[in-house]
N, C-alpha and C positions, 0 to 999 in steps of 0.2 A: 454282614449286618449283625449288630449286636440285639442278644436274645434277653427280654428282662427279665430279673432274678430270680428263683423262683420264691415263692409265697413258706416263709420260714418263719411269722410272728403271729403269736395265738392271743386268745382276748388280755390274757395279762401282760404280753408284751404292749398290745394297742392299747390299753390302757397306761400303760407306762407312758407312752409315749406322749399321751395326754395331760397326765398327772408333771410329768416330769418338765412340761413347760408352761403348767398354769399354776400350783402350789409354790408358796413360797415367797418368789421374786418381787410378784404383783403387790401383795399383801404388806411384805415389809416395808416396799420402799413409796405403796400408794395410799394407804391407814392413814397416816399423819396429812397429806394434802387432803384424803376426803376429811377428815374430822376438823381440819381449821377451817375449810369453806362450810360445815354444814351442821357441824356439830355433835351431838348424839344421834341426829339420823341419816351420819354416814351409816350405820347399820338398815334403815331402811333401804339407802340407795343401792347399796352391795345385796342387799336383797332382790330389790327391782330389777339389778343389773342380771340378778342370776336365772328370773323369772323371763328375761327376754334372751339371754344364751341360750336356756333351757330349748324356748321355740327354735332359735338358731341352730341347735346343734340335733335336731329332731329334721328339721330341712336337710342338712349338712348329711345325714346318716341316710334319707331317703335315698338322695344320691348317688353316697359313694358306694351303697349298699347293691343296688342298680346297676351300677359303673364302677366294678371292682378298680380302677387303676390309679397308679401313682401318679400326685400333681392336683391332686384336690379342687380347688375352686377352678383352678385354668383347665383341665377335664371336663370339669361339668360344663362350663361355657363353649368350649370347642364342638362340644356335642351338640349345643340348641343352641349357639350362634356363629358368626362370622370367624376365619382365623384371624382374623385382623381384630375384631373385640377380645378374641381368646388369649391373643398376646398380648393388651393392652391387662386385663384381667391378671394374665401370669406374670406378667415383668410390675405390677403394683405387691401382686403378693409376695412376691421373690421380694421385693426391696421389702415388704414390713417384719418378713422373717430375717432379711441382712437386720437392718435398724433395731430386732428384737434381738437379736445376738450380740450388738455393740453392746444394749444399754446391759445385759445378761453377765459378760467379760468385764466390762467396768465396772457394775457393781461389785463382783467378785473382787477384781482390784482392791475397791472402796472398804469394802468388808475386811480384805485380810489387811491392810493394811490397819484398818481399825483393830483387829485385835492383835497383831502385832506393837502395837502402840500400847496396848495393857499389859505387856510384858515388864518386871522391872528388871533392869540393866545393872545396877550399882556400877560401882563406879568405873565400868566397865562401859558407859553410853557414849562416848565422844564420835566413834565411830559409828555407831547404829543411830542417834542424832540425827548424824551428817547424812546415813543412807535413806532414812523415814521423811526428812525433810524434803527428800529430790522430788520435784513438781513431774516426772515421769516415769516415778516408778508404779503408780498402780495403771499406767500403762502398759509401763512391761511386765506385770501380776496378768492383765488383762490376755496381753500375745501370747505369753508361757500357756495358758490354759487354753489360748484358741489354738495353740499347736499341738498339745498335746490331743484335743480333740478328734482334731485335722487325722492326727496319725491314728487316733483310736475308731474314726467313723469307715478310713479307707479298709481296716480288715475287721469290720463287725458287720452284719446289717441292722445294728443299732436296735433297742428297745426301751429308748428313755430313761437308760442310768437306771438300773432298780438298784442296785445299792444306795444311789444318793438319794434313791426317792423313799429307800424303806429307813433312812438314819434320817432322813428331812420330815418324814412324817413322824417317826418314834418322838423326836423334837418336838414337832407342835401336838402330841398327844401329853405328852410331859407337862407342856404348857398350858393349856385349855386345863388339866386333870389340876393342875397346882391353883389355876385361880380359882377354878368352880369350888375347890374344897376351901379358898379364903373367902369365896363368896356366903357359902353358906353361914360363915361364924360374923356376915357380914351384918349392922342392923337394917331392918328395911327401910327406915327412914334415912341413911343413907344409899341406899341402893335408888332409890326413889330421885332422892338430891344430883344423883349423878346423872339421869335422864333430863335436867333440866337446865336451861330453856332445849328442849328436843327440835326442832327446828329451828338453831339457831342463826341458820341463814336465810332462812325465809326457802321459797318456792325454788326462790332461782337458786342459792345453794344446795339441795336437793339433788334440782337437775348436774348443776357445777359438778358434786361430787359423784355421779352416774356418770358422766363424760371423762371426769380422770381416770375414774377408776375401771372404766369399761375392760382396760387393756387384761387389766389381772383376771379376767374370765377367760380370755385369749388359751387356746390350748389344744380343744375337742375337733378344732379343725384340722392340726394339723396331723390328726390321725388317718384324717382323709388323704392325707397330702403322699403317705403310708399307704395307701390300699391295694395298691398292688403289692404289698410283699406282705398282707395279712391271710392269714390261712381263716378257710370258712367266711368271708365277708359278708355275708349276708346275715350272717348272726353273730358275730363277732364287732362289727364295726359299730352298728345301732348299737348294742349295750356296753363298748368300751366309752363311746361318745358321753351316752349318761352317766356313766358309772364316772368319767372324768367331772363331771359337773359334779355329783352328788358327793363327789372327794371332796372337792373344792369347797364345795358349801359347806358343809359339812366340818370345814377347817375353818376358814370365813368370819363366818358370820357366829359362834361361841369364844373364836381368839378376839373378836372384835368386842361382842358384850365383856368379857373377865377385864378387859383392858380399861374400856370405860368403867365399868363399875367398881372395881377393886383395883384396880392399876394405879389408881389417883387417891394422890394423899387426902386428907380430908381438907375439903376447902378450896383443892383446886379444879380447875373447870377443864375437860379433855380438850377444849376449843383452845384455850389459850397456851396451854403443853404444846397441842400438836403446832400451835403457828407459829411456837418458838422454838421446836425441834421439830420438826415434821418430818424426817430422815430416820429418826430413833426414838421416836415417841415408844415404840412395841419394844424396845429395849429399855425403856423407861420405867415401862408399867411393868414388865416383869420383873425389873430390878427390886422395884415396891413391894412386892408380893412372895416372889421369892428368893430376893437377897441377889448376892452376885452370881451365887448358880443361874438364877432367872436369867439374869445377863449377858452368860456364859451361851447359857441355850439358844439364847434368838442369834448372837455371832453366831454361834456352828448353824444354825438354823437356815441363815441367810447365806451363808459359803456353799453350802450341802444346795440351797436352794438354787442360787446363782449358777453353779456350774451344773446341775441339771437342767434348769431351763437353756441354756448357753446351748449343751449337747441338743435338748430337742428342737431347738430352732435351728439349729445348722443342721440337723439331719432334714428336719421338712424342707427350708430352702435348695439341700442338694437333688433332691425328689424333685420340689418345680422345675429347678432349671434342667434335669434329666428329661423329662416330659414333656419341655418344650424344644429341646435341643434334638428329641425326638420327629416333632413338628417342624424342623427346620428354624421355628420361631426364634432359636435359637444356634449357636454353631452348632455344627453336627458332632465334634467331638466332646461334650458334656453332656453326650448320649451312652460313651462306652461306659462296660461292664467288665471289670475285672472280671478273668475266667477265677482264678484261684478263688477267689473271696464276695463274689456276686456282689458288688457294689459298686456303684457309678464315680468311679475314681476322680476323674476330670472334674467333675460337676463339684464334688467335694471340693478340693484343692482350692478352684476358681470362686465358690462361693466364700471360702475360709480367707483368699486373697484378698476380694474385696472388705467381706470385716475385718481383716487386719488395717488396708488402708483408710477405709472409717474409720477406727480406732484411732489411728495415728491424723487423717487432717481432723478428726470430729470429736478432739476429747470431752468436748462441752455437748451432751446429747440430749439435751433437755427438748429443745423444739423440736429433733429427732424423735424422741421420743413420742413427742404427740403425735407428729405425723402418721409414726407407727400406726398409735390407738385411734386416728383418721381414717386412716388407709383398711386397717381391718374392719371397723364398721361399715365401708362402703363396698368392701365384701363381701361381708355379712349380709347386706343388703339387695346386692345383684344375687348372692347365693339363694337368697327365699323368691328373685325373678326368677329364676333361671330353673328351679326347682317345679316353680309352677307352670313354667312353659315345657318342661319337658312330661310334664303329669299331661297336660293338657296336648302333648303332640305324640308322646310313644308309649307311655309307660302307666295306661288306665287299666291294662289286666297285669298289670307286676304283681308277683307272688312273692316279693323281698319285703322288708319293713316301707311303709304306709304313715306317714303324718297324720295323726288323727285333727277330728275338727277342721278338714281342707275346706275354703280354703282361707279361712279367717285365720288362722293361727299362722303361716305364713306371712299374710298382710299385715299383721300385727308387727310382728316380727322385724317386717322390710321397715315399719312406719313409725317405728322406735329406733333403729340401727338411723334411718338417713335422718330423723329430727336428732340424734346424740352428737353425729358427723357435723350437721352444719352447728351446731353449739362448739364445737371443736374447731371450727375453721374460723367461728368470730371468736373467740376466748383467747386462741391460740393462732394470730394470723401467719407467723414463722412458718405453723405447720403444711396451713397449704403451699407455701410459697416452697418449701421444702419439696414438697409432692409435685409439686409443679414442675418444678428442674428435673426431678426423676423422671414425671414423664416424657418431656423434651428430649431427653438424654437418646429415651425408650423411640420413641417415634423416631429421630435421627437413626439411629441403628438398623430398625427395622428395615423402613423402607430403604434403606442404605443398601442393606446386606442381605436380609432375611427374607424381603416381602414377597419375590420369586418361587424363591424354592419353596416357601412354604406353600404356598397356592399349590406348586406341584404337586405335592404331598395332598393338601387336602383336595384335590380333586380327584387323586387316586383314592383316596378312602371313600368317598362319596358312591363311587364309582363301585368297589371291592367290596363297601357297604351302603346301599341304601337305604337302608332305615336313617343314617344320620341326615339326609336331605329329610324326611318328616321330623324328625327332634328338630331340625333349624326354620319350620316351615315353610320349605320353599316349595316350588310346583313349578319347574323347567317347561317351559312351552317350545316346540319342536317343530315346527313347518315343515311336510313329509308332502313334496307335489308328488301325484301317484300317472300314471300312465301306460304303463310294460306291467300285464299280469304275471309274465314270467319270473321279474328281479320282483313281486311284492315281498317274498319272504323276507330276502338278505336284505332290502331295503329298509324295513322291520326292524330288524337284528339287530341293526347297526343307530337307528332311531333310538333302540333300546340302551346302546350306552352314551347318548348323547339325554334321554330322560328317562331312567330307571323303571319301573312297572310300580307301578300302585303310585308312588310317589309323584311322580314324572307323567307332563302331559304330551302328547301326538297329536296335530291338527291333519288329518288326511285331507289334502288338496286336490281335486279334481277341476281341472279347467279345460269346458267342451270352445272349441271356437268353432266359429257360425263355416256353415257348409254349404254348398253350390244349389244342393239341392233338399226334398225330404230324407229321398233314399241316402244322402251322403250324411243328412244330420242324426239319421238313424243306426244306423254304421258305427258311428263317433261315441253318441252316447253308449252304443252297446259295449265297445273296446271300454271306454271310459268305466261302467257298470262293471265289466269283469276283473277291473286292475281293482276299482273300490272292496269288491268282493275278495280275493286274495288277499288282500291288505289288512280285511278286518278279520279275517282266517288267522292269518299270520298273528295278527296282535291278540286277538284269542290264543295261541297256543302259547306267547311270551307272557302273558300276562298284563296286557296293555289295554286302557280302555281308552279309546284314543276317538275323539269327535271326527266329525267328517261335511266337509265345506265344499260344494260343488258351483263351481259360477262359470258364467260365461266373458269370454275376453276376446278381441281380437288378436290384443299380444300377451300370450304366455308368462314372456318374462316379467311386463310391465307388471301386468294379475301379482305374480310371485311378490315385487316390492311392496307392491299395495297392502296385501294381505301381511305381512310381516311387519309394517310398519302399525297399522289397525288391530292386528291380534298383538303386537308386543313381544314378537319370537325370540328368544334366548340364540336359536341357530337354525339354521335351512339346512336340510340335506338334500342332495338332488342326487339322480340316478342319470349317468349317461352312459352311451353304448360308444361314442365314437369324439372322439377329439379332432376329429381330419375337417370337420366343417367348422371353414371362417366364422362364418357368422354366428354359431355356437359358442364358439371360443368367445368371440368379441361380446357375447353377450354376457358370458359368464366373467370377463371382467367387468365390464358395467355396473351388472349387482354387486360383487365382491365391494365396489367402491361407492356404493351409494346406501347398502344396508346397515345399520348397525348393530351387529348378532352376529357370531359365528357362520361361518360357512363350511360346509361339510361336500365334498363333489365323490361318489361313490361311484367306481370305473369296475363292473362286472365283467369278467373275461369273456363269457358267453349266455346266452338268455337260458334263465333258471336256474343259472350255478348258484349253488347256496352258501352262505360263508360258514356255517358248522362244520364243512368241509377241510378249510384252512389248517395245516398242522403244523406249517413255518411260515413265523410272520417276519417281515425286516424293518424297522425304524432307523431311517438313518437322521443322523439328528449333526446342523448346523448349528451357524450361528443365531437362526430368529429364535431366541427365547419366548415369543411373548408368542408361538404356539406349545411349549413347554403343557400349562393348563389343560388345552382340548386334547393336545397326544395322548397324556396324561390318563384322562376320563376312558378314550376308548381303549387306551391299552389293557388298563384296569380291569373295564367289562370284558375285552377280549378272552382274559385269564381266569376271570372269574366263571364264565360260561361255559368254554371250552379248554383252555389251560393247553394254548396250541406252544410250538418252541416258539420262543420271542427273544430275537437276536437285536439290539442297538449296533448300529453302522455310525464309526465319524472316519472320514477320509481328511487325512494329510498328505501337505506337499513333501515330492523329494527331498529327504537329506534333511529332517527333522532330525533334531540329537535328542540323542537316547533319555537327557533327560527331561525336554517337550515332549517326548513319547510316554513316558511316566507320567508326567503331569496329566497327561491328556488319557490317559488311560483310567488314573483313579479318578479324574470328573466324569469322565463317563459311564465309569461301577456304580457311583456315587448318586449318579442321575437314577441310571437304571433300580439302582436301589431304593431310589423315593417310589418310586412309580409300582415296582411292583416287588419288596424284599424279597433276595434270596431265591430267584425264581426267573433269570433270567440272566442270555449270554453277551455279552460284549465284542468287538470285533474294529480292530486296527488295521488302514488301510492306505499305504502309501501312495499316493500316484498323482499325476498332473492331467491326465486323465478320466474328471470327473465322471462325467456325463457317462463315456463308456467303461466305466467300474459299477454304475450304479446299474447299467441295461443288464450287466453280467450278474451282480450281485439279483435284480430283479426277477429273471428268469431262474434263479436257483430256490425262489420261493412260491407260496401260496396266496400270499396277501404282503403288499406295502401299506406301508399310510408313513405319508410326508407331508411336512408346514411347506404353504407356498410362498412367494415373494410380498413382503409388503407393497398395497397398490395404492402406492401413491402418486402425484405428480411425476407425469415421463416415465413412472414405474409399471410393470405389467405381475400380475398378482402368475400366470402364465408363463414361465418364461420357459427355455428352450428346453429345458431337464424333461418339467413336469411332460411337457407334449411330446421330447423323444421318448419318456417311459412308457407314456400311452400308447404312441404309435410304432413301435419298436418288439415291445413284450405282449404278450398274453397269457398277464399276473393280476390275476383283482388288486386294484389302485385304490387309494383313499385320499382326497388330498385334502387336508384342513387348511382353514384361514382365518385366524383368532380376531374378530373385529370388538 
């Protein structure tokens, strides 16, 4: 199992990595759409836009600050909700950083080929002409820079280009510093003249330019995306998040006033500049002000900018997809780690793949683009839920950074981001329609490929930790019928990794039926009394505060359905001592087929064996996957409590070839590997034979736990295995039954 990298990047690296995919990009190529839709208060909106990041990226820092790990937004959601939201979360954000890195290489495209185009030739152009004119070369400007990436991201752990972020900032310091000093010899009565009409598009262009321009705030997240490879995260991450904002703004909002105010000749209006160059408006206004150096500076400006944002957005997409590929949500090999160079090789290559073939079916990315600034708003916007339900389920005595003003600044936050989004989806219909294929894409895949194994995974984590069953708030209800004071401990134990302690509830079952006489009903109750008493003994020492339901029934099992169906049970454990009676049997298929919950049947070898005792467990694992989930949970607790040997068993027929043996050996590392990393043995067994390999293999252990037959029509949940392991060995049995 691969190990993640270790934490090698300090606040000026995480800053970097901030800086180097929000300055710049956004600014150059978004200035000219906000000021044709809005006029002189596109500086308000880049204002407003910053004043609700600001909130965003203080939620965002709560988090990851909390949740040191790599994969940012799909992290934080895996933790307070479902794996199946977590991937729907991770494969949106994955695609906004792919879509960020197309528009990122193209521009750069666009750029260098613009100032290659200001090159003069003499008469030397026939050839360079014919090369500048090709409709695919700032495509291939585009791949050259995403390869080079490619190869530079596989041996760095990346920190956001500080060369190209400290020549991209010297640039716009250059710039701001030259207009401020033409502004002052400027008269105020022109300074004045160029604020006017300041809301030239009324309300709704305001908003219009808040929704284009949101993207270029884009950035402070994907430090989070980073957190696992930041040294000190809990003080580190909060202030590179802001310190990424306060760059921003800071660059923003004074290149944006020198431009409108001194940028523009006398007499003309930035409204009508930007709607008729809105691509190089900010090349315009410097050209004004200072000459063709001005000119000179926003090219290199915008190259320097372009290929750092380019870097930082493929480095956070390779981080998502690490993170989920870790979760299964993903393949599992965009999980590895380079030994030599700690960085997720795969995940690189694969993310750099697909923005290459964006690049090439998508050279037109405009409605791409929006979807981007779609897509990270609605982000943005589960990021301040997700923030707030993890405050509100795990994390009210965190001694990491604290959102202040909780929890209105949050709300705020989420209720600006989803009203910017839906302006975006009516503005820009492409974009959801765009979003929409990706997630189609997303959900085929999943449930395809992924939707298996990841449950496995996450139900060993649940399992291995449950504090993440309270961040998701859920409360597992447990149906524990009591009877045998002797099995209440291990009956307990095992309740324990079907619903965790504190988290996880225990309904203790007690069902007296009616007796011949006083003295026999008196008897009944007492045995009944002493099993309840062990039981809440027991769940006292694990830490279980488990309720306690005593009724009367004439049939036991009937009572069982009843009560499982009325409380809403997640799963039934039961406790039996003997498999030899029919009617047992037959009854325990009955339930199997008529509950709908897990079924758990716990076979103690002798009365009062305890399962703490257990130091070799066996799993032998078939074809039912869809007990994969509950093995999963108890293996997990098993390890986590005791950390007994836990060997996986898959038996093959005679005269498999050696390379089905291979096959079958790394699924089986692979399984074992979800379930419990690095911490457990594998075991290849050829024979035809089954039945009597599993009696042999059984008696060589302390504990089994095997999935039983699906009970379905003509099917017996039962069948002949499960009852010779019973009746054959004397090994504590586990049998699960995933309903």
């Amino acid at each position: 199992m691969n190990q993640p990298s270790s934490r090698t990047i300090g606040f000026i690296g995480a800053t970097g990595i901030g800086v180097g995919a929000m300055v710049g990009g956004g600014i150059l190529a978004l200035a000219g759409v906000a000021f044709s839709v809005s006029g002189p208060s596109a500086i308000l909106a880049f204002t407003l836009n910053g004043i609700i990041a600001l909130i965003t990226a203080l939620s965002f820092a709560e988090m990851a600050a909390a949740n040191p790990q790599s994969g940012g937004t799909y992290t934080y959601a895996k933790k307070a909700l479902t794996v199946q939201v977590a991937f729907g979360v991770g494969w949106v954000v994955w695609f906004a950083s792919l879509v960020a890195a197309v528009l990122y290489a193209l521009g750069f495209g666009a750029f260098a080929i613009f100032a290659l185009e200001q090159i003069p030739t003499g008469d030397a152009s026939s050839l360079f002409s014919q090369l500048m004119s090709l409709k695919a070369l700032p495509v291939l400007l585009a791949l050259v820079a995403l390869g080079g990436y490619a190869f530079k991201l596989t041996r760095s752990s990346g920190s956001g280009g500080a060369l190209a972020n400290i020549g991209k900032l010297a640039v716009f310091a250059i710039l701001i510093a030259g207009g401020l000093a033409a502004f002052v010899q400027t008269p105020i009565s022109e300074v004045r003249e160029s604020f006017r009409p300041f809301f030239a598009g009324g309300f709704t262009g305001l908003v219009a330019a808040m929704g284009y321009t949101f993207i270029a705030l884009q950035g402070f997240d994907l430090i989070g995306s980073a957190a696992g490879e930041i040294k000190e995260p809990e003080k580190n991450i909060p202030k590179a998040m802001v310190a990424t904002l306060a760059i921003g703004l800071a660059i923003y909002l004074p290149l944006l006033f020198v431009v409108m105010t001194v940028g523009m000749q006398p007499g003309e209006s930035i409204t009508e500049v930007s709607a008729a160059n809105p691509e190089t408006v900010i090349a315009i206004a410097a050209q004004n002000y200072l000459g063709a150096f001005g000119f000179w500076l926003v090219i290199v400006a915008g190259i320097l900018a372009m290929l750092s944002a380019l870097e930082a957005n493929l480095f956070a997409a390779s981080r998502v997809a690490m993170a989920m590929a870790r979760d299964r949500t993903l393949h599992y090999s965009l999980s590895f780690i380079d030994k030599r160079f700690g960085t997720p090789v795969t995940a690189i290559y694969i993310t750099c793949a697909i923005v290459a073939l964006l690049i090439l079916v998508l050279p037109d990315v405009a409605a791409a683009g929006a979807a981007s600034s779609l897509i990270f708003l609605v982000t943005f916007a589960l990021g301040h839920i997700v923030m707030m339900l993890m405050r509100k389920r795990g994390f009210e005595k965190s001694e990491t950074f604290r959102v202040p003003f909780y929890p209105w600044l949050p709300i705020i936050g989420m209720t600006a981001c989803i009203g910017l989004a839906l302006f975006q989806a009516i503005a820009e219909p492409a974009a959801g329609i765009i979003s929409l294929v990706w997630l189609l894409i997303g959900t085929v895949l999943f449930v395809s490929f992924f939707v298996k194994k990841a449950e496995v995974i996450d139900a060993s984590e649940e399992a291995l930790d449950p504090e993440l069953l309270r961040l998701r708030g859920l409360s597992p209800l447990v149906l524990l019928p009591i009877s045998n004071p002797a099995n209440a401990e291990s009956m307990v134990f095992v309740a324990n990794a079907l619903a965790p302690p504190v988290v996880g509830r225990v309904l203790l079952l007690s069902i007296v039926t009616p007796g011949k006489d006083r003295e026999d009903i008196t008897l009944r109750l007492d045995n009944n009394r002493q099993a309840m008493q062990q039981a809440l003994m027991a769940s006292f020492d694990s830490g279980l505060r488990p309720d306690a339901l005593t009724t009367i029934a004439n049939e036991p099992w009937e009572e069982i359905e009843r009560v499982v169906k009325v409380h809403n049970c997640r799963s039934i454990l039961l406790g039996l001592s003997s498999f030899s009676d029919m009617k047992t049997t037959s009854n325990l298929e009955k339930l199997v087929k008529k509950v709908k919950c897990d079924v758990v049947v716990f076979r103690q070898p002798f009365s009062g064996w305890k399962i703490t005792e257990a130091k070799r467990v066996l799993i032998p694992v078939a074809g039912q996957a869809s007990h994969d989930r509950l093995r999963a949970r108890i293996a997990a607790t098993l390890w986590r409590t005791i950390q007994p040997e836990i060997t996986f068993l898959s038996i093959l027929p005679p005269g498999t070839t050696e390379q089905k043996r291979e096959d079958f050996r790394k699924k089986l590392e692979r399984f074992a590997g979800r379930i419990i990393p690095g911490k457990t043995n594998t075991l290849l067994v050829e024979t035809d034979d089954v039945k009597g390999e599993l009696i042999r293999q059984t008696k060589d252990n302390d504990l089994v736990i095997m999935g039983l037959g699906k009970a379905g029509p003509g099917q017996t949940a039962f069948g002949p295995i499960p009852i010779a392991l019973a009746e054959q060995t004397n090994t504590a049995l586990i049998f699960i039954s995933n309903n």
